[in-house]
BALOBA-1460 file (C-alpha; in Angstrom, 3 decimals):
// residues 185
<rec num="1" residu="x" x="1.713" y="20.606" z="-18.080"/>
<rec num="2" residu="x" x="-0.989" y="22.768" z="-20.160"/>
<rec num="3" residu="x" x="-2.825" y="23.238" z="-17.291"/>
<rec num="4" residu="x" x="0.461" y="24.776" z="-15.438"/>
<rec num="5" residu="x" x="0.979" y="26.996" z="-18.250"/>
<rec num="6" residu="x" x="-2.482" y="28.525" z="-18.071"/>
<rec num="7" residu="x" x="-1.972" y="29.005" z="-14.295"/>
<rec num="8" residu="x" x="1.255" y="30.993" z="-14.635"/>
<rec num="9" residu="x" x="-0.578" y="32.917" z="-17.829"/>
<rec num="10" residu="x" x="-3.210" y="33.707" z="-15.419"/>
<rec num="11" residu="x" x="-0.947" y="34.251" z="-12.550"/>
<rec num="12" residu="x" x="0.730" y="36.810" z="-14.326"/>
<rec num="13" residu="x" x="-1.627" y="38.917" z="-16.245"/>
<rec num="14" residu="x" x="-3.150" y="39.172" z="-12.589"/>
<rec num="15" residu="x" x="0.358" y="40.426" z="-11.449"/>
<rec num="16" residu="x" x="0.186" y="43.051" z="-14.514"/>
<rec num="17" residu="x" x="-2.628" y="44.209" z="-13.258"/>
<rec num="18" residu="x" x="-2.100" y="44.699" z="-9.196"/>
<rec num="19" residu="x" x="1.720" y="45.826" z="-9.481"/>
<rec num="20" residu="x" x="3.769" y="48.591" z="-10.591"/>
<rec num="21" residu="x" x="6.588" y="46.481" z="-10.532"/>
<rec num="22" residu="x" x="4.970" y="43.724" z="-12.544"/>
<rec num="23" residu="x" x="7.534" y="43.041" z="-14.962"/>
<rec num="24" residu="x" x="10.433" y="42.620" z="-12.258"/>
<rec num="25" residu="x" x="8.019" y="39.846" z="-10.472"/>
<rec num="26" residu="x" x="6.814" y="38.284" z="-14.820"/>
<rec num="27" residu="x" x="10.175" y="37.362" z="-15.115"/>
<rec num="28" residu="x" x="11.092" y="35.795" z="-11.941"/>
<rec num="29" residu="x" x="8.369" y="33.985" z="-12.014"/>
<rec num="30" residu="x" x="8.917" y="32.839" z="-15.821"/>
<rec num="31" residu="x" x="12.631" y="32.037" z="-14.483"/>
<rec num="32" residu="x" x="11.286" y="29.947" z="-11.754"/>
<rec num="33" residu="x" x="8.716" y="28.104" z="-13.874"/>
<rec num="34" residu="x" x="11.871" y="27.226" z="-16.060"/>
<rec num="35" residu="x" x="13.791" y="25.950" z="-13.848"/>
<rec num="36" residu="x" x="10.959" y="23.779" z="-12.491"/>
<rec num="37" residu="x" x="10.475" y="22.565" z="-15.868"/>
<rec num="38" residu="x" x="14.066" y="21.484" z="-16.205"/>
<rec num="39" residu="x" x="14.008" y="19.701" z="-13.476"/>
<rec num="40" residu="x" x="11.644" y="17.995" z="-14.106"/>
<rec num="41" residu="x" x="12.097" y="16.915" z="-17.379"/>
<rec num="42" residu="x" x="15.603" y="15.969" z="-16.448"/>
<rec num="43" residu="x" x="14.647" y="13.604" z="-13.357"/>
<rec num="44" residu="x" x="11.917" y="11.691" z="-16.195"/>
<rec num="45" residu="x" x="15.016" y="11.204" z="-18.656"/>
<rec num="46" residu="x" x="17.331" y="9.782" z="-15.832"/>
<rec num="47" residu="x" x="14.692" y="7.139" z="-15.153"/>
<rec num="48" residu="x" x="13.803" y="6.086" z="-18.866"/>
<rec num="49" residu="x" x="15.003" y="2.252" z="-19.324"/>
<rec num="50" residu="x" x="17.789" y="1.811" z="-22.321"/>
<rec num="51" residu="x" x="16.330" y="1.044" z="-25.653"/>
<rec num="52" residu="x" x="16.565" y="-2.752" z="-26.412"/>
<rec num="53" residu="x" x="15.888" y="-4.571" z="-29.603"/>
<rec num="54" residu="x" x="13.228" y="-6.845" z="-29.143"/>
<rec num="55" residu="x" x="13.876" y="-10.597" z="-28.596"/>
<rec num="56" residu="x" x="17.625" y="-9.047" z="-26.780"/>
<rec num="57" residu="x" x="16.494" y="-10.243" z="-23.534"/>
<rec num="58" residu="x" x="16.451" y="-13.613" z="-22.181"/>
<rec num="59" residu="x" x="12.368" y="-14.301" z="-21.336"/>
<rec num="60" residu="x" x="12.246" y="-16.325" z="-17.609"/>
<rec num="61" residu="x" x="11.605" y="-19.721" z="-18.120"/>
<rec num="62" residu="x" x="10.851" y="-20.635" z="-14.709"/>
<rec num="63" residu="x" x="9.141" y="-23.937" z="-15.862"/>
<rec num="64" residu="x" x="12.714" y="-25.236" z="-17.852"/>
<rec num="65" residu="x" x="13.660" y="-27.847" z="-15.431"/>
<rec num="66" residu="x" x="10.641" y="-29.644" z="-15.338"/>
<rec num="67" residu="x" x="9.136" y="-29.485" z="-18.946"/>
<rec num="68" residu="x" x="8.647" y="-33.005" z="-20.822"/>
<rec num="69" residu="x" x="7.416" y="-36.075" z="-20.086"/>
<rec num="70" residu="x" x="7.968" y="-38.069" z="-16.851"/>
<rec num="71" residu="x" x="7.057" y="-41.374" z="-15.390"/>
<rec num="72" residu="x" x="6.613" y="-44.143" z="-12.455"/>
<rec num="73" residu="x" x="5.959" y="-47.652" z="-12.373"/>
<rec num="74" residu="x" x="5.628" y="-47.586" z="-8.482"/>
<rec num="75" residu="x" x="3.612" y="-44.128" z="-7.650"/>
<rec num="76" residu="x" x="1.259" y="-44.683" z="-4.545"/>
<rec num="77" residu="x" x="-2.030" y="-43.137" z="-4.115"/>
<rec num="78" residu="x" x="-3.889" y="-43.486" z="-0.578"/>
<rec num="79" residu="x" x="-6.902" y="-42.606" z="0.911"/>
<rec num="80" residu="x" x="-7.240" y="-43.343" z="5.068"/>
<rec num="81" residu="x" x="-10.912" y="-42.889" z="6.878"/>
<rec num="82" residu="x" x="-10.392" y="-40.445" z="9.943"/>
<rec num="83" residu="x" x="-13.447" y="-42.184" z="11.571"/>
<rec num="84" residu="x" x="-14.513" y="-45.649" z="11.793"/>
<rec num="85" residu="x" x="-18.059" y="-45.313" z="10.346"/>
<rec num="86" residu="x" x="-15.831" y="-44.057" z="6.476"/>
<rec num="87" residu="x" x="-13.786" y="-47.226" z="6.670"/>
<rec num="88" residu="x" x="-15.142" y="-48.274" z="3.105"/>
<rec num="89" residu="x" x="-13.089" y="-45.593" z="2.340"/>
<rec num="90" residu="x" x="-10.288" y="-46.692" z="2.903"/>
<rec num="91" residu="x" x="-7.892" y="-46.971" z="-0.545"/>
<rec num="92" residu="x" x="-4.082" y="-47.584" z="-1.124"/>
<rec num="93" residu="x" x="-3.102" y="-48.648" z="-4.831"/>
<rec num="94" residu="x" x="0.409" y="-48.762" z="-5.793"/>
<rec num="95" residu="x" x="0.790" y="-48.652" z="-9.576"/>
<rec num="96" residu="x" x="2.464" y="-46.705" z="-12.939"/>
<rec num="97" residu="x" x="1.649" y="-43.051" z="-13.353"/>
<rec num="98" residu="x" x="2.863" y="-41.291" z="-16.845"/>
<rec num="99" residu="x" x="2.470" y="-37.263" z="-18.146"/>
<rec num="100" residu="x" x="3.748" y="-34.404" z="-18.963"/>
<rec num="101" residu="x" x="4.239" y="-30.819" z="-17.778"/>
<rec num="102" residu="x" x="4.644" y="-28.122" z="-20.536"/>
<rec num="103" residu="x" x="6.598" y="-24.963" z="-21.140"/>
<rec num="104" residu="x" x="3.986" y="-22.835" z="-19.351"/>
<rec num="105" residu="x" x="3.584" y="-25.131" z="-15.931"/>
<rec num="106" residu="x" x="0.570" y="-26.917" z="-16.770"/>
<rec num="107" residu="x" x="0.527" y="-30.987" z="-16.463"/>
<rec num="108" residu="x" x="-1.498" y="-33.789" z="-16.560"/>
<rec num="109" residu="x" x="-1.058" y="-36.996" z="-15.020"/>
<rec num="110" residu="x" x="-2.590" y="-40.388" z="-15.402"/>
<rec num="111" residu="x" x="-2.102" y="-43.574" z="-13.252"/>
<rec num="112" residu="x" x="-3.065" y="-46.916" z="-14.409"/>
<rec num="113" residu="x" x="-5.940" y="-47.470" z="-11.547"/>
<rec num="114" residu="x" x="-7.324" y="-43.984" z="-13.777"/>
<rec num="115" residu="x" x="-6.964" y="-41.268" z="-12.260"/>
<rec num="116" residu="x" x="-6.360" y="-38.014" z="-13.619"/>
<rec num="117" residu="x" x="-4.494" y="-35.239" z="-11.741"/>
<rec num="118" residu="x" x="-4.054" y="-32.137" z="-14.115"/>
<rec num="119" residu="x" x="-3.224" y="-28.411" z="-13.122"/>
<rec num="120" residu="x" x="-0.857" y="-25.565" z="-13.200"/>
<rec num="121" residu="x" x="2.410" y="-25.390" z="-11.435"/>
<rec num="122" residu="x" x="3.586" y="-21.926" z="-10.156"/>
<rec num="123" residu="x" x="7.466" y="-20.987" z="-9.051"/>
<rec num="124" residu="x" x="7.529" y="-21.188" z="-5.174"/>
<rec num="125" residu="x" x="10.344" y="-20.959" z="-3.087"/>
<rec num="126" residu="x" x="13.309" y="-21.757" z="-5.630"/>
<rec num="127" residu="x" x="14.183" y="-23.005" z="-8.625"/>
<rec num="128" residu="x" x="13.919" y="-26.633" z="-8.013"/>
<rec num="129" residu="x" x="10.551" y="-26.098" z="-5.887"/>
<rec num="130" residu="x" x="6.826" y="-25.449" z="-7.155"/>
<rec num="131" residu="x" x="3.724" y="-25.318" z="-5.992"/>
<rec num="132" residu="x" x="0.803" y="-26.913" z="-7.711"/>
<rec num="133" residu="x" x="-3.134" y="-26.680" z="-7.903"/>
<rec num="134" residu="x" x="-4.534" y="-29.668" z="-9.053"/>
<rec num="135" residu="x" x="-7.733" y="-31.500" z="-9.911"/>
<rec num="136" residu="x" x="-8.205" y="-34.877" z="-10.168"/>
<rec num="137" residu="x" x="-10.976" y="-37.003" z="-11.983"/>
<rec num="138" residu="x" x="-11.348" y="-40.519" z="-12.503"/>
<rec num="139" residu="x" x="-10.341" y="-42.089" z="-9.656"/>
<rec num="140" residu="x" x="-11.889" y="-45.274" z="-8.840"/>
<rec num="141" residu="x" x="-13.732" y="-43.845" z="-5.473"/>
<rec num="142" residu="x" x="-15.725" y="-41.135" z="-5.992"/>
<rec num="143" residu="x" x="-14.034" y="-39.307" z="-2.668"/>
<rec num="144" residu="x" x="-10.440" y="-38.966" z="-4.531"/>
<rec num="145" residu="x" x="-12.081" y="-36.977" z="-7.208"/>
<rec num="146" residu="x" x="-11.670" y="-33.486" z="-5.945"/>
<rec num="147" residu="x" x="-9.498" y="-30.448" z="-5.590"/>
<rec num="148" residu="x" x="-5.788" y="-30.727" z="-3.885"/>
<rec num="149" residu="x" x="-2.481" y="-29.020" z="-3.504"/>
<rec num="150" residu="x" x="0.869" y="-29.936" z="-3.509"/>
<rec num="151" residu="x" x="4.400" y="-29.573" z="-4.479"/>
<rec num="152" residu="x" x="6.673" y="-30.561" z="-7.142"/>
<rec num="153" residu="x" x="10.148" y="-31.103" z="-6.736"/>
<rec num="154" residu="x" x="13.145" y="-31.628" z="-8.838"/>
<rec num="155" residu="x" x="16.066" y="-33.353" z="-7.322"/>
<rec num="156" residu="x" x="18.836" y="-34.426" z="-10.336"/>
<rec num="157" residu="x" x="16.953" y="-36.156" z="-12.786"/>
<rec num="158" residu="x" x="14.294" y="-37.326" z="-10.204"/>
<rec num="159" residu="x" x="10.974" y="-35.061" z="-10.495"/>
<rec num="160" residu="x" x="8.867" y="-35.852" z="-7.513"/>
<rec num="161" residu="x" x="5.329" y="-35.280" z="-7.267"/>
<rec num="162" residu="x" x="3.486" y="-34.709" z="-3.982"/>
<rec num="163" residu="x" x="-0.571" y="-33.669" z="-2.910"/>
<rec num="164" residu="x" x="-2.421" y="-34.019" z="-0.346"/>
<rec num="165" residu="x" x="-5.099" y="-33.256" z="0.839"/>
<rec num="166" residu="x" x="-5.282" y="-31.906" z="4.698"/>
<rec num="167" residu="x" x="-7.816" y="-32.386" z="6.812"/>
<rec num="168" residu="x" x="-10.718" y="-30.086" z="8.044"/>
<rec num="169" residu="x" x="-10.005" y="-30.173" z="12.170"/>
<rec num="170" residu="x" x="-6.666" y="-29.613" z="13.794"/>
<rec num="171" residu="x" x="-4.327" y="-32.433" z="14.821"/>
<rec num="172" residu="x" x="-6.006" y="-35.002" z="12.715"/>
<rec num="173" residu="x" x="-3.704" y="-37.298" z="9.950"/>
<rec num="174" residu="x" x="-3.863" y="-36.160" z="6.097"/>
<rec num="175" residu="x" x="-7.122" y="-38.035" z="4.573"/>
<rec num="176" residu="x" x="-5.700" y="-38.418" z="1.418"/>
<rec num="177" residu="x" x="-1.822" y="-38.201" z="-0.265"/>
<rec num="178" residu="x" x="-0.392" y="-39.071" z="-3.659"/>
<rec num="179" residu="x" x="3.273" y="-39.416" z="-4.507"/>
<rec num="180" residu="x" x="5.496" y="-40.134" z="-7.696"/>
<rec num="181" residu="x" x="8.938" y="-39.787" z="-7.776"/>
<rec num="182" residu="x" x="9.513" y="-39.813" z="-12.035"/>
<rec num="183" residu="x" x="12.129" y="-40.256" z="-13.948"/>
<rec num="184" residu="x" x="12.067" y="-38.484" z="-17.696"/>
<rec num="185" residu="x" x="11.406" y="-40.800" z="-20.538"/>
């Protein structure tokens, strides 16, 4: 805005200069640079937001439904070779599986074979849905310990954990999959 004001200065002392009829053209010109101002100040108060007090506003909690602590006594992890030479691979355990997931979407998870699945949960595609990035440690083959993704669901009082892993090449079978369905405790 200062810099528009030294233009139109400029502008007119120019004018002053060039014209006889200077004046006439100073003040349409001041008129016009007016109005523009008016405008323009009036279309920035229009959009300004209505003053709240903080803490007015509800903050999103889009982590409420699934905060506290959850378990399963019959979660199943597996682990399936896609080729025969891996078959030592091979791992299904069926077995309890307790954590918690906190007000900001992060969880851990342990089973009682010991793995460790923790991560962060993000809002996906409603409000019983999320998607999570997970790591998990622990496990008693070295080949579970890695990154996955996954889902978690809520259905009633039923929170249902779900990652897999999916394979590298097209049309082949997931290599490895975990699933709880918990119940709050």
């Amino acid at each position: 805005m200062k810099h528009l004001k030294k233009r139109v200065s400029i502008a007119v002392c120019v004018m002053v200069l060039i014209t006889p009829s200077a004046h006439a053209q100073f003040e349409m010109i001041r008129d016009a640079s007016k109005a523009f101002s008016d405008f323009v100040r009036e279309a920035i108060e229009s959009t300004k937001l209505p003053q709240t007090k903080p803490g007015t506003q509800p903050r999103p909690q889009p982590f409420k439904p699934i905060i506290g602590n959850w378990y399963d006594n019959h979660a199943v992890i597996t682990s399936v070779a896609q080729d025969s030479e891996y078959e030592q691979y091979n791992y299904s355990w069926t077995g309890q599986i307790v954590g918690r997931v906190n007000e900001i979407g992060e969880y851990i998870f342990r089973a009682d074979n010991g793995c460790q699945i923790t991560g962060v949960s993000s809002p996906y595609a409603s409000s019983t849905m999320w998607s999570i990035f997970t790591q998990t440690k622990n496990c008693p083959f070295e080949h579970l310990n890695h990154r996955m993704t996954g889902r978690i669901y809520k259905e009633g009082n039923v929170l249902i954990l779900q990652l897999k892993d999916p394979p590298m090449a097209m049309g082949r079978n997931l290599a490895y999959t975990m699933q709880a369905v918990m119940q709050s405790y």
